[in-house]
C-alpha positions as CSV (number, residue, x, y, z in Angstrom):
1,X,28.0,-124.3,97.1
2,X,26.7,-122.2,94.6
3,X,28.6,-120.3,92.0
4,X,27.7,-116.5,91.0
5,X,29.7,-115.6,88.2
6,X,30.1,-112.1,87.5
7,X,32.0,-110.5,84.0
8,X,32.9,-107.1,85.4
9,X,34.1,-106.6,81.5
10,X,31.1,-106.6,79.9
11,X,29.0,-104.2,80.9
12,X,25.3,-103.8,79.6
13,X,23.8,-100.8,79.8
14,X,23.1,-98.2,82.4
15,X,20.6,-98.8,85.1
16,X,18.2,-95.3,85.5
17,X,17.9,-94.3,88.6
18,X,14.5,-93.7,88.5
19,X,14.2,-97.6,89.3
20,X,14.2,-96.8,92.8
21,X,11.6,-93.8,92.5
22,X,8.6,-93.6,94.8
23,X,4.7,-93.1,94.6
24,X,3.1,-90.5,97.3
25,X,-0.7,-90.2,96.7
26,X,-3.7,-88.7,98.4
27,X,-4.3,-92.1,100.4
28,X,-4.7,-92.4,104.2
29,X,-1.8,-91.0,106.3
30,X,0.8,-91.1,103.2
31,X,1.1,-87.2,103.2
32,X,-1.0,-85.8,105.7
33,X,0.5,-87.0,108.7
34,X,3.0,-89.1,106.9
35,X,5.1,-86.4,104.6
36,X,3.2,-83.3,105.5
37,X,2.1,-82.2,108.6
38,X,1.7,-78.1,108.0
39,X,3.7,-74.9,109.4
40,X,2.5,-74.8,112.2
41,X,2.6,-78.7,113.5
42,X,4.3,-79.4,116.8
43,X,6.6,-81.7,115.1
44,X,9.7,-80.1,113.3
45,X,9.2,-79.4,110.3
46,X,10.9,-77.2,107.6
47,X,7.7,-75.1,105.3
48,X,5.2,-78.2,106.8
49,X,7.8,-81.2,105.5
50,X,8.2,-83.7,108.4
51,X,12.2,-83.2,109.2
52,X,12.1,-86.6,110.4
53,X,11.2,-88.3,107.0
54,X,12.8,-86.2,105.0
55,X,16.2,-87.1,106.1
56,X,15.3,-90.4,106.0
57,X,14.4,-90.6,102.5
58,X,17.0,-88.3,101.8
59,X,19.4,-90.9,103.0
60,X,17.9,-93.8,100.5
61,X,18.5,-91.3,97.5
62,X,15.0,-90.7,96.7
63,X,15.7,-90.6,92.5
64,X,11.9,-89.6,91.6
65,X,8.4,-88.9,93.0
66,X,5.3,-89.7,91.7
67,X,2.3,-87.4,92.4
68,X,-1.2,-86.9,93.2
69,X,-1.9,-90.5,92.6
70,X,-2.8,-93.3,91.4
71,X,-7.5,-93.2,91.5
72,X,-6.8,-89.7,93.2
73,X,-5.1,-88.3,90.1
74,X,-8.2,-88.4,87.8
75,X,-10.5,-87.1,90.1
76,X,-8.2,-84.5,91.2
77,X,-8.7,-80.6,89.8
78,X,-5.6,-78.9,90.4
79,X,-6.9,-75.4,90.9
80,X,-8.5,-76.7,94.0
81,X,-4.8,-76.9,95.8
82,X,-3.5,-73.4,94.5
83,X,-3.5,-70.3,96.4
84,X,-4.3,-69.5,100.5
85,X,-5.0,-72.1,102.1
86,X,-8.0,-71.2,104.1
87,X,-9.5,-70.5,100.8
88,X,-9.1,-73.8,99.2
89,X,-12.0,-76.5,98.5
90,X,-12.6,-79.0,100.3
91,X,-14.1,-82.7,98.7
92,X,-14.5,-86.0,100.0
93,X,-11.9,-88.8,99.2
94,X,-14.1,-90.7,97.6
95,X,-11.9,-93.4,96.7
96,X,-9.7,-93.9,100.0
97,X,-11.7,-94.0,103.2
98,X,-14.5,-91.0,102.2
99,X,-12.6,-88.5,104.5
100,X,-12.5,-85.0,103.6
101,X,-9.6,-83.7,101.4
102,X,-9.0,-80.5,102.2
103,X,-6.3,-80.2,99.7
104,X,-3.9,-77.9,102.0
105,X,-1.0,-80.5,100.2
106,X,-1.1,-79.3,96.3
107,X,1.2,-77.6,93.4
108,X,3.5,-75.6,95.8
109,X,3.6,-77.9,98.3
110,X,4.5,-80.8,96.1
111,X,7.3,-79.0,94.7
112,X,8.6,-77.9,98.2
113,X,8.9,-81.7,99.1
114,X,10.7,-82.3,95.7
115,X,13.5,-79.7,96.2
116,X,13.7,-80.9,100.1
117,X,14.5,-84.1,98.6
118,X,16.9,-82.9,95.9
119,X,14.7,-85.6,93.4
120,X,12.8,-85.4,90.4
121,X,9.3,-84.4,89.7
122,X,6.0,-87.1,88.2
123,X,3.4,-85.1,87.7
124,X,0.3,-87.4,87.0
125,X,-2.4,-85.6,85.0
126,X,-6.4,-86.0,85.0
127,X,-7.7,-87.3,81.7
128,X,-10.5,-89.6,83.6
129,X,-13.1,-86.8,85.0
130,X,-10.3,-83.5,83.5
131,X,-10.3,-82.0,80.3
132,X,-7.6,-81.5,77.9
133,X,-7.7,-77.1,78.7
134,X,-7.1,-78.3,82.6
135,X,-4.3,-80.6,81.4
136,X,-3.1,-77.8,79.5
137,X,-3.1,-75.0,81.8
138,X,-1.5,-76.7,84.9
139,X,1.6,-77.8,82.3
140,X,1.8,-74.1,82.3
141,X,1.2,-73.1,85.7
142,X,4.1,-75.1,86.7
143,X,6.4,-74.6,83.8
144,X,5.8,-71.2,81.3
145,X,8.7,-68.7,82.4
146,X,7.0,-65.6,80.6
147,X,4.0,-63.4,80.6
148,X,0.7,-65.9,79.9
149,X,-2.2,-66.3,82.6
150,X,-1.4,-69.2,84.5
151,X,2.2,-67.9,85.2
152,X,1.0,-64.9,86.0
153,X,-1.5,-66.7,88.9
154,X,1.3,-68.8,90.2
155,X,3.2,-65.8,90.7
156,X,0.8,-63.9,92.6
157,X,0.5,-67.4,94.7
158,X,4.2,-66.9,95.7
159,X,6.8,-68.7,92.8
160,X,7.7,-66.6,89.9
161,X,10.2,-69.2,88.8
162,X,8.8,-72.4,86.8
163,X,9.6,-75.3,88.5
164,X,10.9,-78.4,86.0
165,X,8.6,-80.9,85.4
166,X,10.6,-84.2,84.4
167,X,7.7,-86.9,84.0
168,X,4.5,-86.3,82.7
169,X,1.8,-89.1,83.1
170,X,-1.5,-88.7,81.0
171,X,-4.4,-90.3,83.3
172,X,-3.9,-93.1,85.4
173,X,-5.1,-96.6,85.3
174,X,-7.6,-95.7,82.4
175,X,-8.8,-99.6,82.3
176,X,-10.5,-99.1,85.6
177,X,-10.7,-96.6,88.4
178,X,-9.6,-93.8,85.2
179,X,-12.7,-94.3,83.0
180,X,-12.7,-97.8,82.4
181,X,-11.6,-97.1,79.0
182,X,-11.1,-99.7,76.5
183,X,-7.3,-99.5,75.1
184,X,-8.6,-98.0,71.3
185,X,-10.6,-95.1,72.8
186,X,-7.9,-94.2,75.8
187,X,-5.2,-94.1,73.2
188,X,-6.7,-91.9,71.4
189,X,-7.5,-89.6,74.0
190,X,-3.9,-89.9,75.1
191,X,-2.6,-88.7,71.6
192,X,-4.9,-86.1,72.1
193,X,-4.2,-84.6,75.1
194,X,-0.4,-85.4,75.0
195,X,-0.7,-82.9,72.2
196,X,-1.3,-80.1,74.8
197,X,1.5,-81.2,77.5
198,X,4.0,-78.4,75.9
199,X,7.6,-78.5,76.2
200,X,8.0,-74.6,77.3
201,X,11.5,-74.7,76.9
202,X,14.2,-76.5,74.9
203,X,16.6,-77.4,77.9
204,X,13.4,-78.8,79.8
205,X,11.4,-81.4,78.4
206,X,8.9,-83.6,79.8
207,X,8.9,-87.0,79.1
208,X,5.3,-88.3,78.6
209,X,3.8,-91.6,80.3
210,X,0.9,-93.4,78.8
211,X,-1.4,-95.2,80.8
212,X,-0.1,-99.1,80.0
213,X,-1.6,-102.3,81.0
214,X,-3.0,-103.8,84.1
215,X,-0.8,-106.7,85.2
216,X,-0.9,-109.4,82.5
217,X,-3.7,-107.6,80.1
218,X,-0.6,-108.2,77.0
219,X,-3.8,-107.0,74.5
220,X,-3.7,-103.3,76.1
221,X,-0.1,-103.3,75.6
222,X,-0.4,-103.7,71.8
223,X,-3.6,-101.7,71.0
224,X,-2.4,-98.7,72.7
225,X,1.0,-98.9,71.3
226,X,-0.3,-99.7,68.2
227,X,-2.5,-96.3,68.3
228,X,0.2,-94.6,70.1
229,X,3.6,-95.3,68.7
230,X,5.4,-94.2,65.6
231,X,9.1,-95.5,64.6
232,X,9.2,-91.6,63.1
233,X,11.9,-90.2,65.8
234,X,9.8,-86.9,65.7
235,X,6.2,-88.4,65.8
236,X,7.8,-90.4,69.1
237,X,9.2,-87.4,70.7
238,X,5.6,-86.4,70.3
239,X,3.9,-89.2,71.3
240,X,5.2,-91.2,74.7
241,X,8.2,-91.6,76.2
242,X,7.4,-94.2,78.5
243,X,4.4,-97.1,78.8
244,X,3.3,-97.7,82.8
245,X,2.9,-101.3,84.5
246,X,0.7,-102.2,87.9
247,X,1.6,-105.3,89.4
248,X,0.8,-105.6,93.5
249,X,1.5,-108.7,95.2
250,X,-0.7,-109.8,97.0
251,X,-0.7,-113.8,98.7
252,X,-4.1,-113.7,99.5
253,X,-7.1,-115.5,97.2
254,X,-9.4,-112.8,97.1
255,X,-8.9,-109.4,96.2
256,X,-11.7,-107.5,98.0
257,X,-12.4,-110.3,100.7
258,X,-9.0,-111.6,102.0
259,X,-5.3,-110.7,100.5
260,X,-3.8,-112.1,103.8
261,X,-2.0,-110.2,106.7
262,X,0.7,-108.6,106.9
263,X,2.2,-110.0,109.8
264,X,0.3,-113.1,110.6
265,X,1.7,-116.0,108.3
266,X,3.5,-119.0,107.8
267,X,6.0,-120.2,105.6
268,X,3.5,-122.0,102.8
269,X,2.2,-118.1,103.2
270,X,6.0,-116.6,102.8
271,X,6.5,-118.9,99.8
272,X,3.4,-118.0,97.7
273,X,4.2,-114.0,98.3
274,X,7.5,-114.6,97.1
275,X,6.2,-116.6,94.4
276,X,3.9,-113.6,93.4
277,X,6.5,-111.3,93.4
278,X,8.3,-113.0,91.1
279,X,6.1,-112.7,88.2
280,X,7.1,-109.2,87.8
281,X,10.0,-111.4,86.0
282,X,8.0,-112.7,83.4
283,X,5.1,-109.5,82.6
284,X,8.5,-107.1,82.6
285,X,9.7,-109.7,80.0
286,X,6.3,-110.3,77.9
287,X,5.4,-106.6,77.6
288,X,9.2,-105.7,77.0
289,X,8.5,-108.1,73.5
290,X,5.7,-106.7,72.6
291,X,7.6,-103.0,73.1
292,X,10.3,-104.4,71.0
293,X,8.3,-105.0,68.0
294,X,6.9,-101.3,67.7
295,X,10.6,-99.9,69.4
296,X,13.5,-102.2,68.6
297,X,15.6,-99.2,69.9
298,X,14.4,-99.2,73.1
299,X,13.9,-95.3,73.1
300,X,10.1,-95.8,75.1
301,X,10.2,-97.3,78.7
302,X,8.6,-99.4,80.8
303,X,7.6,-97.7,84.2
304,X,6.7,-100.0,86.8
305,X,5.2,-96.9,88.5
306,X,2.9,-98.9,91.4
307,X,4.4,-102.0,92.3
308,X,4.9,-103.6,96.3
309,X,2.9,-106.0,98.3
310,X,-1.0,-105.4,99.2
311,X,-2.4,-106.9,102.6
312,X,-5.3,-107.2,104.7
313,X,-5.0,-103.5,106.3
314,X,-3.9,-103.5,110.0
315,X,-7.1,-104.5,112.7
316,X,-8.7,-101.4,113.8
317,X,-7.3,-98.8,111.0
318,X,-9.6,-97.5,108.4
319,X,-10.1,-99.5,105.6
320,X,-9.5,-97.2,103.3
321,X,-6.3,-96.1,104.5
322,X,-4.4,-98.9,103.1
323,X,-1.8,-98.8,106.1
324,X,0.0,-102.4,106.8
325,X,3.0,-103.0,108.6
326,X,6.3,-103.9,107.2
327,X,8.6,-107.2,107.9
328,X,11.7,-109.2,106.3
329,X,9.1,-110.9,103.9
330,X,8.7,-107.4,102.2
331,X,12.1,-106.3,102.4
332,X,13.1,-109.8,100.5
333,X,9.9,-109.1,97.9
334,X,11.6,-105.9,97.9
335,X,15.1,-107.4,97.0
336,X,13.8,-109.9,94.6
337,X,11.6,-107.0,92.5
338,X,14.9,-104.3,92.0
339,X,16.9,-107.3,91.1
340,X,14.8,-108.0,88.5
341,X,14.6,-104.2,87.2
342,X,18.2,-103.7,87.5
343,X,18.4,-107.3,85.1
344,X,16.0,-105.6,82.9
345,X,17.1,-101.9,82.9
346,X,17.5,-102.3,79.1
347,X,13.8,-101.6,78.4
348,X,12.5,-101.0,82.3
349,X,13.4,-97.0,83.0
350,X,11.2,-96.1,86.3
351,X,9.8,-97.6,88.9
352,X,7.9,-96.3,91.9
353,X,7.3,-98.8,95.1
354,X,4.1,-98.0,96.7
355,X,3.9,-96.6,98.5
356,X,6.2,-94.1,100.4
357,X,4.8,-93.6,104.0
358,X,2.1,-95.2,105.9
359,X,0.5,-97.0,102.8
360,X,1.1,-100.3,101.2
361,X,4.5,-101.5,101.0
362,X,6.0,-98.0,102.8
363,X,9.6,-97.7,103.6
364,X,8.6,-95.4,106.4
365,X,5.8,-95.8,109.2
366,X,4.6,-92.6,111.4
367,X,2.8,-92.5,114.6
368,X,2.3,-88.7,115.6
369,X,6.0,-87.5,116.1
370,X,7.3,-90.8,116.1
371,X,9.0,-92.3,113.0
372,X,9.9,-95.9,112.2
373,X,12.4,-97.3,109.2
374,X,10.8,-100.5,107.5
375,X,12.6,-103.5,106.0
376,X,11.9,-102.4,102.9
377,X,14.0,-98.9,103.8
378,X,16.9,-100.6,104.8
379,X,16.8,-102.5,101.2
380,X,16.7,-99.5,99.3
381,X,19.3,-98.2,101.2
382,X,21.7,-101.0,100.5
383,X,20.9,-101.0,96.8
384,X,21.6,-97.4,96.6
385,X,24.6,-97.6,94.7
386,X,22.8,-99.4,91.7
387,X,21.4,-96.0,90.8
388,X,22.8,-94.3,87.4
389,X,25.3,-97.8,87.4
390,X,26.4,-99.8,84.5
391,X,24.9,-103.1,84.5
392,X,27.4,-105.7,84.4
393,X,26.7,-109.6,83.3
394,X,26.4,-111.5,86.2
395,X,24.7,-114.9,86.7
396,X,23.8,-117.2,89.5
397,X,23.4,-121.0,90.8
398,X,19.9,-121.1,91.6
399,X,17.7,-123.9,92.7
400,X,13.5,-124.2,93.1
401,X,12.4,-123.8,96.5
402,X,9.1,-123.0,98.3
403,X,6.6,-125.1,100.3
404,X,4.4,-126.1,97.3
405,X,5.3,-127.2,93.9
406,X,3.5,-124.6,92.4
407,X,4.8,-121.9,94.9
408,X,8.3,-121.9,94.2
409,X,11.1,-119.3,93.6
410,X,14.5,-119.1,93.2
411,X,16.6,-119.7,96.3
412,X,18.8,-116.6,95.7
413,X,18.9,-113.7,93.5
414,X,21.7,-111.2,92.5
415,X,22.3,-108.1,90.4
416,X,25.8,-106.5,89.6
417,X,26.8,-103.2,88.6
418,X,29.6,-101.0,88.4
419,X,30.2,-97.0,89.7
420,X,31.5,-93.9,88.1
421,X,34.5,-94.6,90.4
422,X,34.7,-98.2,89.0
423,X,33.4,-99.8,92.4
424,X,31.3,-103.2,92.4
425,X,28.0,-103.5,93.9
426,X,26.9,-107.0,93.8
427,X,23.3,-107.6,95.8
428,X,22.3,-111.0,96.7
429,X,19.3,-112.3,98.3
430,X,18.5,-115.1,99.9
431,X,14.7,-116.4,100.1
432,X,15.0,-119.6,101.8
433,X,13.9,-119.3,105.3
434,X,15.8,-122.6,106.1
435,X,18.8,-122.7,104.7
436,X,22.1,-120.5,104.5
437,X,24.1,-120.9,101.1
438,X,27.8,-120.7,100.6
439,X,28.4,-118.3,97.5
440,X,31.8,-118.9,95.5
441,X,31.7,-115.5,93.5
442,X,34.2,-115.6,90.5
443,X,34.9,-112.2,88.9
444,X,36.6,-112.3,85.3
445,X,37.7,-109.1,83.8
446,X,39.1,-107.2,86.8
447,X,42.2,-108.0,89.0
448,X,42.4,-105.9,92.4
449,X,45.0,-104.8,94.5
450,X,46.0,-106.2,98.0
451,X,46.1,-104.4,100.8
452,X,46.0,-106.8,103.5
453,X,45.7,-110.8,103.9
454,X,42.2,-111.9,103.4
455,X,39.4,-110.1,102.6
456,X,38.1,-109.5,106.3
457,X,37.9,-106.4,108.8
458,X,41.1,-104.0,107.7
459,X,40.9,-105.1,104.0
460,X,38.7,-101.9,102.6
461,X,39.0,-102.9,99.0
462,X,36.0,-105.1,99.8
463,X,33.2,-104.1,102.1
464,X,30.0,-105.5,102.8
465,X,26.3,-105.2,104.7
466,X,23.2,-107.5,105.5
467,X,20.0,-107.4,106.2
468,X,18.4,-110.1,107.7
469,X,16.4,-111.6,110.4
470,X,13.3,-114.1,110.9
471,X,10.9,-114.0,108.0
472,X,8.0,-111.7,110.1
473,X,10.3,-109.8,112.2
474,X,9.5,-105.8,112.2
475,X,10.1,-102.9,113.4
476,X,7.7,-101.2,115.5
477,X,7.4,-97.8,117.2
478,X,8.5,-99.7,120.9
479,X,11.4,-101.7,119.3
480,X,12.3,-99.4,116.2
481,X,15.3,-101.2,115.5
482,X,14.6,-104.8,115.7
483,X,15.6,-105.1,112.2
484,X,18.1,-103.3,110.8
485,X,21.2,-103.1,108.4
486,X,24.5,-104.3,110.1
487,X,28.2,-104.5,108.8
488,X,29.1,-107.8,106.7
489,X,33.0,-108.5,107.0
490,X,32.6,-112.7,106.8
491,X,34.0,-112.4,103.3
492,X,37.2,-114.2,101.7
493,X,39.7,-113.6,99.1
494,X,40.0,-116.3,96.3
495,X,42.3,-117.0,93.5
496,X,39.0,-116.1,91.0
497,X,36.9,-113.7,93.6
498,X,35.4,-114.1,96.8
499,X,33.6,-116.4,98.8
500,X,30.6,-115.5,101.5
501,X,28.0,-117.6,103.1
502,X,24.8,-116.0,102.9
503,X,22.2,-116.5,105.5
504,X,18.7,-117.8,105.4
505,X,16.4,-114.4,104.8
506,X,18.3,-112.3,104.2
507,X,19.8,-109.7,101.5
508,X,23.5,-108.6,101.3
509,X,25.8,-105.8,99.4
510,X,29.1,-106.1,98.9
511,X,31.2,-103.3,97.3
512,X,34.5,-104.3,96.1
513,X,37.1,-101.4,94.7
C-alpha cells in the first residue's frame, strides 16, 4: 500500500493558470483546418472559428494562447496578415512542409479566437529576420487607444478598440531556428528591442519573455540572465518578466532519423518516453537555481512554452506537418509533466503543451468536419481545477519502475491543491502498466463533514474521475470514444482520509469538499 500524505494546512503558493496554456503555430493542419477554417467553410463556424473545437477547448479552460509560433514567429512579417484578405501576401512555409502560407489567419483573426475562448493573449514577436521598428509598430497596432498611424490602420481594417496584449515574447528559439545567436549577442538584442515593446497604458501591461535555453544548455540560462536581469525593481519591470524553456520528449535515438512512433511500441518503448518526460523534473529544477541566484524573489518566471512528446509523423502525412496521433502513453506523459509544474509553480508561471490541434502532442485531432478528443484532452480536463489554486504540501510513496535500469520513473505521481471555495483537488497517476496500487491518503489539517456512510455513490463531499485504459489505446475518428474520462466512486472513508486503488495506466481526480 502506498501512503500519499497531504497537509491541506499548509499551503504554498498559488499555481498560475497559465500552466495549462497552449501553443498554436503556423504548422501543418494546426489552424488552417485545425482552428480556422474561414467564413465561408461548410463546417460551422462562428467568423471562420471551428464551433466544434472551440467548445472543446472551451470546456478544458484554455488559460492562454501562444501565437504565431515557434520557427514561424521569426520569419513572420505581421503586415503581411492585416487587412482584405484577397489582398494579402502569400509566402512559402519554409520551415513546415514548403506549402504556401497565405496568411488569411493573422492579427484580427488571432484575436477573434482569443475572445471565442474567453483566454489570454502570447504574442510572439520577430527579432530573428524583424527589426526592432516592426516589433514596435505591431505593439501599437494591437494596443495604442489614440490617434498614431498604426491605430489609425487597424481601424480602417475593422477594430478601433486595442485589444490587450498579456504576454509578450521577444524572438523565439534564438539558439537555432531564431538566428543561431550565441546567448551574449541575443541578450543584448533582447534588451534592445524589449525597450520598444511599450506599455500603452497603466492598467495593461505586457509582461515580456526572453528567449531562454534549449533543454539542458544551463550556460544560456546564466549569460542571458546575467546581461538581462537587474535586482533594481524598476530596471526588471524593464527588462523580462519571464525566461522560456523547450523540452520535447521524444523516445526515439535520433532526432532527424527515427524519434519512434506514435502508436507502434512496446513497453521497454513506454518506459523510456516516460522516462524522458520526467526530466522536465530536474531542468525545471536546475534552471529554477540558477534564476534564484540573479531573483531570489521569484518575481521572473519560468515558461515552459513548448513542451509535449515528438514522434515519427503518421505514414503517409507530410513530413512537415508534424501530425501524430494521440494514446494513454501521452495522456500519462501528460499527467506526469503538470504534476511536476503544479510542484514547481513557485518559480514555473506558464506553460504551453504543443501543440493544440493536429500537431505534436494535440489535445484535439480533425478530419474535415470531423473532430476527435485525445488522451491528452481528457487530462487537461481533469486537472482543470488546479488552475489559479493554492498549492498545498502533499507527498507520495513512490517506487523505481520501468523495463531497464536506466529507464525508470516513479510508479505514481500526485499534486494537491485547494479552490477559492476550499475544495481539494488531488491528481494521481499511475505509470505502471502492470500493476494497480492501493493508495492510503492521510489528510492533516482539515476535518469534513458526514453526510452519508462511506465515501461511495451518494456521499458528494468526495467525488472522483479516471482516465485510463491500455498503454496505446486511442481515439480515432471510427471509435471516437475508445478512451475517455469516466466517473470514479471506488473511494473510502478513513479515520485519517481516504483510501482508493488506483489502476495500472491510468490518472485520477478526486475533489473532496
Amino acid at each position: 500500500m502506498a501512503k500519499l500524505k497531504i497537509h491541506a494546512d499548509h499551503v504554498l503558493n498559488r499555481i498560475n493558470k497559465e500552466i495549462y496554456g497552449h501553443f498554436s503555430e503556423h504548422l501543418g493542419r494546426c489552424i488552417y483546418e485545425g482552428l480556422y477554417v474561414g467564413e465561408n467553410s461548410a463546417i460551422e463556424n462562428v467568423n471562420g472559428m471551428r464551433t466544434d473545437v472551440v467548445e472543446a477547448l472551451k470546456e478544458i479552460r484554455v488559460p492562454v494562447l501562444r501565437w504565431p509560433g515557434g520557427c514561424f514567429a521569426d520569419e513572420y512579417h505581421w503586415k503581411d496578415g492585416i487587412g482584405p484578405k484577397e489582398n494579402r501576401k502569400k509566402m512559402i512555409n519554409t520551415h513546415w512542409g514548403g506549402v504556401v502560407e497565405d496568411n488569411s489567419f493573422g492579427t484580427h483573426e488571432y484575436f477573434e479566437l482569443c475572445r471565442q475562448l474567453g483566454c489570454e493573449t502570447y504574442v510572439n514577436g520577430n527579432l530573428g529576420s524583424g527589426t526592432v521598428r516592426e516589433m514596435s509598430e505591431w505593439v501599437e497596432y494591437m494596443t495604442f487607444d489614440g490617434v498614431s498611424p498604426m491605430a489609425d490602420e487597424r481601424t480602417r481594417n475593422g477594430h478601433e478598440v486595442p485589444w490587450r496584449v498579456n504576454y509578450f515574447g521577444v524572438g523565439n528559439e534564438n539558439w537555432g531556428c531564431g538566428g543561431n545567436m550565441t546567448p551574449e549577442f541575443y541578450a543584448n538584442e533582447y534588451r534592445r528591442y524589449q525597450t520598444y515593446v511599450r506599455d500603452y497604458h497603466q492598467d495593461c501591461k505586457i509582461r515580456k519573455i526572453c528567449c531562454g535555453p534549449n533543454v539542458d544548455d544551463y550556460e544560456w540560462t546564466r549569460k542571458v540572465l546575467a546581461t538581462c536581469f537587474s535586482r533594481s525593481q524598476e530596471e526588471q519591470h524593464g527588462f523580462m518578466d519571464g525566461l522560456s524553456l523547450h523540452y520535447y520528449t521524444i523516445p526515439g535515438d535520433d532526432w532527424n532519423s527515427h524519434k519512434g512512433s506514435a502508436t507502434e511500441f512496446d513497453g521497454k518503448e513506454y518506459y523510456k518516453t516516460l522516462h524522458r518526460a520526467y526530466y522536465m523534473e530536474e531542468l525545471v529544477r536546475r534552471h529554477s537555481e540558477i534564476m534564484d541566484e540573479f531573483d531570489p524573489q521569484k518575481k521572473v518566471g519560468l515558461m515552459v512554452d513548448e513542451w509535449g512528446t515528438w514522434y515519427d509523423v503518421e505514414p503517409g502525412t507530410n513530413p512537415g506537418f508534424l501530425y501524430q496521433q494521440n494514446t494513454m502513453r501521452d495522456a500519462m506523459v501528460a499527467a506526469l509533466t503538470l504534476n511536476i509544474f503544479n510542484k514547481h509553480s513557485d518559480r514555473v508561471k506558464m506553460a504551453n503543451i504543443a501543440q493544440m490541434v493536429n500537431v505534436l502532442q494535440a489535445v484535439i485531432l480533425t478530419d474535415g468536419a470531423q473532430m476527435i478528443k485525445t488522451p491528452t484532452w481528457y487530462v487537461f480536463r481533469m486537472y482543470r481545477d488546479h488552475q489559479d489554486a493554492q498549492l498545498v504540501e502533499s507527498s507520495i510513496d513512490a517506487a523505481p519502475i520501468g523495463a531497464e535500469t536506466e529507464n525508470c520513473v516513479p510508479n505514481l505521481s500526485e499534486s494537491v491543491s485547494v479552490d477559492a471555495d476550499g475544495v481539494l483537488h488531488i491528481t494521481v497517476a499511475n505509470l505502471s502498466i502492470e500493476e494497480s496500487y492501493e493508495i492510503d491518503t492521510e489528510i492533516q489539517g482539515r476535518t469534513y463533514e458526514d453526510r452519508a456512510e462511506g465515501a461511495g455513490k451518494g456521499d458528494d463531499a468526495i467525488t472522483g474521475e479516471i482516465l485510463t485504459g491500455a498503454m496505446a489505446a486511442r481515439n480515432t475518428f471510427e471509435s471516437p470514444e475508445t478512451v475517455k474520462m469516466t466517473a470514479f466512486d471506488d473511494i473510502k472513508r478513513t479515520e485519517n482520509g481516504l483510501r482508493f486503488t488506483i489502476p495500472a495506466c491510468s490518472v485520477i481526480h478526486l475533489a473532496v469538499r
